[in-house]
Residue, then its C-alpha position, 0 to 999 in steps of 0.5 A: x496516573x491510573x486513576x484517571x483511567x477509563x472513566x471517559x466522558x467524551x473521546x478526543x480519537x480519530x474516526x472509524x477506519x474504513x476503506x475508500x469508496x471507489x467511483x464507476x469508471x470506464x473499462x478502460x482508462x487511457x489516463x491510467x495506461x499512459x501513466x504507467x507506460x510513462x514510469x517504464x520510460x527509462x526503459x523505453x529502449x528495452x521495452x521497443x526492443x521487446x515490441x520489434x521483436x514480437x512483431x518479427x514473430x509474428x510476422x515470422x509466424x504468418x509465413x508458416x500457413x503459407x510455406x506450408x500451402x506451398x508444401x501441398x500445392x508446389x511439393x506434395x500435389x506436383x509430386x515434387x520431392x526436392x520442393x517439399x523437402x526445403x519447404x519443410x527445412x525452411x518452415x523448421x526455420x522459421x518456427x524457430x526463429x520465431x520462438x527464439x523472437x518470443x522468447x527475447x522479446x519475453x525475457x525483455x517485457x519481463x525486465x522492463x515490467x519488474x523494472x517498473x515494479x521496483x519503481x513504482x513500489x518505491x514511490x507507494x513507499x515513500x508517499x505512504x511515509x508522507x503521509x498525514x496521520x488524518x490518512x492513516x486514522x481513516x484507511x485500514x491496513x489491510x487496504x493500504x498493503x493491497x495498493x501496496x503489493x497486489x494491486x501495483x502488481x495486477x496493474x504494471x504487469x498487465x499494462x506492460x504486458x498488454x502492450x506486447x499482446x495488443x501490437x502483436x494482435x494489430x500485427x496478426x489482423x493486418x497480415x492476416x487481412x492482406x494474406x486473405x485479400x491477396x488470395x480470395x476477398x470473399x473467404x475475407x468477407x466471410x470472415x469479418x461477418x463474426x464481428x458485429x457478434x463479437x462487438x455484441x458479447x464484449x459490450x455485453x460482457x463489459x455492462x456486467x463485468x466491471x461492477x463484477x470485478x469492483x466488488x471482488x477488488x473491495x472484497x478482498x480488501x477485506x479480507x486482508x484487513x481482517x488478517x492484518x487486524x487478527x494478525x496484530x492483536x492476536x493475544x487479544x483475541x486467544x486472551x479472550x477466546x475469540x478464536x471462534x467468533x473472529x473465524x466466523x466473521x472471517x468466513x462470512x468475508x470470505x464466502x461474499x468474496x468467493x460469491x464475487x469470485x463466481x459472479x465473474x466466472x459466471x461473465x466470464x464463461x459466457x463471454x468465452x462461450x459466445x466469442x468462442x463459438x462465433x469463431x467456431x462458426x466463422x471458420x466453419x463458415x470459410x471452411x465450407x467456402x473454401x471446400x466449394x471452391x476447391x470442389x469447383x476448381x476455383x481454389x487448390x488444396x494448399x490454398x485451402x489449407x492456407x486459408x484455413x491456418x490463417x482464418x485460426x491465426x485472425x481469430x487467436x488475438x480475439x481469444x486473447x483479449x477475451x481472455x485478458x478482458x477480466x485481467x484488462x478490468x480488475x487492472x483498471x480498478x487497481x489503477x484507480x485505487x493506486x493512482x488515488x492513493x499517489x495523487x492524494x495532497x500531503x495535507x500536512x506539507x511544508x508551506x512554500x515559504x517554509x524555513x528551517x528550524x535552527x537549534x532550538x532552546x525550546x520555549x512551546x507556546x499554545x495560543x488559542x488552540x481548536x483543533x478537531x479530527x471531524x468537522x464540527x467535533x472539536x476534541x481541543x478547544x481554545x487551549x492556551x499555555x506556554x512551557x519555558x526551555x527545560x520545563x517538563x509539562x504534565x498532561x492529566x486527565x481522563x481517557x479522552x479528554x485531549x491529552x495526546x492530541x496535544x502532543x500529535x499537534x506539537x509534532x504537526x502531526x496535525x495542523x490546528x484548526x483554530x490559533x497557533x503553535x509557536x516554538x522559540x516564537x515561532x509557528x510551526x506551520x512556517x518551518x519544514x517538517x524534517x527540521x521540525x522532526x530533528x529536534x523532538x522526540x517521541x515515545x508512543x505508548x505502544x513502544x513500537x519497535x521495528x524488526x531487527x537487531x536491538x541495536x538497529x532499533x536503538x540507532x533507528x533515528x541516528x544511523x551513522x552514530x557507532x555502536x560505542x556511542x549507542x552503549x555509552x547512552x544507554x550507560x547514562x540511562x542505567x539499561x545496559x545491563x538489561x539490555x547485556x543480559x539478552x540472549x544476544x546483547x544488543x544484536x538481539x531480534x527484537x521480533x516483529x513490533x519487538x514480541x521478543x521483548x518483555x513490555x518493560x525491555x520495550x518501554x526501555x528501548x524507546x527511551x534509549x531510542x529517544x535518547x540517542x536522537x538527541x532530542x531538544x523536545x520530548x514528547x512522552x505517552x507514559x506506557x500503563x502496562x505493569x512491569x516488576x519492580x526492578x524493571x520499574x525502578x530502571x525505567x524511571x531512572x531513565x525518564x529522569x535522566x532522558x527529561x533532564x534539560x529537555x522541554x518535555x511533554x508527558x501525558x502523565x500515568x506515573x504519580x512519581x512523574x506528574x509530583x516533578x513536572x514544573x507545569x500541571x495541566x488537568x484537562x476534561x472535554x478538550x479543555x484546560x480546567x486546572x493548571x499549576x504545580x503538584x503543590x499548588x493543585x493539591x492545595x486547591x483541592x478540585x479535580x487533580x487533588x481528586x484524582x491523586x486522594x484515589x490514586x493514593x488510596x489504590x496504592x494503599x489497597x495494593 
């Protein structure tokens, strides 16, 4: 009934959405990387395959240094032409072998990482389609796409990865190591003087970086809140010439994240600076050593060069890391958003004695009824009815007062905080969920369509029903002919949340939708938004045959409606202050009549 309206008191809503708060963690979460290192073990054979053949490359690649100090020393220096010439075939070899092992290895990494991916998105899917709706009132949209895509991605791929650079690191730093030793300890010794500098600069570098690349992780959440919320009520925002202001706030957004963004690049160009020019200088540092020894005759020109080309091969894995320090922190905060969300209790979950819920007749009792969406703000209070099969009930009432958390509970959408929800005598919270969901039926308000065809979206909770029989049900409801006149009939698309269908053709296909799940329960929120009068006529001659010997709960907006309900409840703060028939409230003469007395007097006007 549209007089009852925004005129609220109170609101019976879920609370503000906004993002979780993350916790401090360390750089690196072993947790985390095992986790993931567990999804890709149906591919474990694949994946050591690819770490064998990154460590036969690099081991093939420490051979170069050496055949090509055997180049100078035994083929250039002696004057050996025949040496020289299968030293510089076999070093071709070995350059090639060696790529052709990186580029297997590679490939492989790559196969077990999307592998990975496709399974690891898949079980984001299916928790988030599990989830309660407490979760959702309270989580951004924006947050949920980024756990869902980027921060999955951030996170497989670099952990995977990693594998294959920290083996093929550990590998260069023994060889490199025995190499060195085998040759000269003291051009070894040189070399080892830059790490207690390096240490520092990591240690430095980690103390800064990772509250640095937390907050550029929340900032983009942010962002992409913003564009999902601009994105969904877009003509809203052109309705009412938002454009400037929500630009406004979007740039503020995105200037904080670009400020974050070069807060890091600050870290990590000093990071790279200090690793960098200690390298620099212990090479230097072997360098001068060798170029002395050489001088004294302690050390040949070729070995010289060998030296060199190894001391540049020891420090490349440090380069590396470095460089892979950020992906290593923004890749442990994506972690523990991912994990959070996956390891976050289905609240709503069937019990484990739960049973199923055989074919209904539909008696819904409510006994006692609290229920509160924040601790210590009830929204429903000691609510008590019962609705026989068949009946239809009307939930009236000002915006707020209750009216669909009523039909959220009848659903478990919500557990109830106080008392019980017993169908055909039974309470709720003691069947499954899925044999629960079988046999009700819901129509949002909002009339939310998925993107597809029309019929797609019509056969969306009854697949394997045929085309004929989804026809023949939107017969019976007196919309086949809407739906024939489409551009398309019914192999329309419908568009993303059905924007290519007037509101009317949308309410209409909800109805259809609900119809062919063949419901036993009917849980109906009456869309306010006008319609013309043919459209209008259509959509109530559906809902009368969609009710037809169906219990039905409607959170009425239609006197039309509300005048057939067999049961009437007028609620105001959460609670239940009228109830009876059309008949009976009139005759009563208290808050109903009120509403119906200003409702009448609208029509009037109109």
């Amino acid at each position: 009934m549209s007089a009852q309206v925004d005129t609220t008191t109170t609101v019976s809503a879920p609370p503000m959405k906004t993002a979780p708060r993350e916790a401090a963690s360390r750089p690196l979460q072993m947790a985390i990387v095992k986790r993931v290192i567990g999804w890709a073990r149906p591919w474990w054979p694949v994946l050591v395959l690819s770490l064998v053949l990154g460590i036969v490359a690099t081991l093939l690649d420490l051979q170069i240094p050496v055949l090509i100090g055997h180049a100078m020393d035994a083929g250039i220096e002696a004057g050996n032409l025949g040496t020289l010439k299968i030293t510089a075939m076999l070093i071709a070899a070995v350059v090639f072998a060696t790529y052709l092992c990186r580029a297997a290895g590679g490939y492989l990494m790559r196969y077990t990482m999307e592998k990975t991916f496709v399974l690891v998105r898949q079980q984001v899917f299916d928790k988030l389609q599990v989830a309660d709706m407490a979760y959702f009132d309270r989580t951004p949209v924006g947050w949920l796409i980024a756990r869902g895509h980027r921060d999955l991605m951030v996170l497989v791929n670099f952990v995977i990865s990693t594998l294959g650079t920290v083996v093929g690191g550990v590998t260069t730093f023994i060889g490199v190591a025995v190499l060195l030793l085998a040759r000269d300890w003291e051009v070894f010794a040189v070399v080892l003087v830059a790490a207690p500098g390096i240490w520092w600069a990591s240690w430095k570098y980690r103390r800064k970086g990772r509250p640095a690349w937390r907050r550029v992780r929340r900032d983009i959440s942010r962002l992409t809140a913003s564009v999902a919320e601009m994105a969904s009520g877009v003509r809203v925002v052109q309705a009412f010439t938002r454009e400037d202001a929500n630009l406004g706030q979007y740039d503020e957004l995105n200037l904080v994240n670009a400020r974050s963004y070069m807060r890091t690049a600050r870290y990590d160009a000093w990071y790279w600076m200090m690793v960098e020019g200690m390298a620099t200088l212990a090479a230097g540092a072997v360098l001068a050593l060798a170029c002395w020894k050489v001088a004294r005759g302690q050390m040949k020109v070729g070995e010289l060069m060998v030296c060199w080309l190894l001391v540049g091969r020891f420090f490349a894995p440090i380069e590396q890391m470095t460089h892979m320090y950020g992906h290593l922190l923004q890749a442990m905060a994506a972690g523990e958003r991912v994990f959070g969300l996956l390891d976050r209790p289905v609240r709503i979950a069937d019990a484990p004695e739960a049973v199923d819920l055989g074919l209904i007749e539909g008696r819904v009792r409510f006994e006692n009824v609290w229920f509160e969406y924040e601790p210590g703000r009830p929204v429903l209070k000691d609510i008590s009815f019962e609705v026989a099969p068949g009946q239809t009930l009307a939930l009236v009432g000002h915006t707020g007062c209750g009216k669909t958390t009523i039909v959220s509970l009848v659903n478990r959408f919500y557990d109830v905080t106080g008392g019980r929800i017993l169908i055909d005598g039974v309470d709720v919270r003691q069947v499954t969920s899925a044999s629960l969901h079988r046999q009700t039926g819901l129509i949002l308000q909002e009339n939310f369509l998925f993107n597809g065809t029309l019929m797609e979206n019509l056969k969306h909770a009854k697949p394997d029903i045929s085309d004929d029989e989804a026809i023949a049900m939107c017969e019976v409801l007196g919309c086949h002919r809407i739906f024939e006149r489409l551009v398309a009939g019914y192999e329309t698309q419908v568009g993303e949340r059905g924007e290519n269908l007037s509101a009317g053709q949308r309410q209409l296909v909800s109805i259809a939708r609900a119809m062919i799940a063949s419901p036993r329960l009917l849980m109906l929120d009456e869309a306010t938004s006008s319609v013309d009068t043919q459209t209008e006529l259509a959509i109530q001659y559906a809902l009368e045959r969609l009710i037809e010997k169906r219990t039905s709960f409607v959170v009425a907006h239609r006197l039309s409606t509300v005048r057939r309900a067999d049961l009437i409840l007028v609620m105001e703060q959460g609670r239940i202050i009228e109830r009876g028939s059309h008949a009976d409230l009139l005759e009563m003469g208290g808050v109903y009549a009120g509403l119906h007395e200003e409702f009448m007097r609208v029509q009037d006007e109109d």
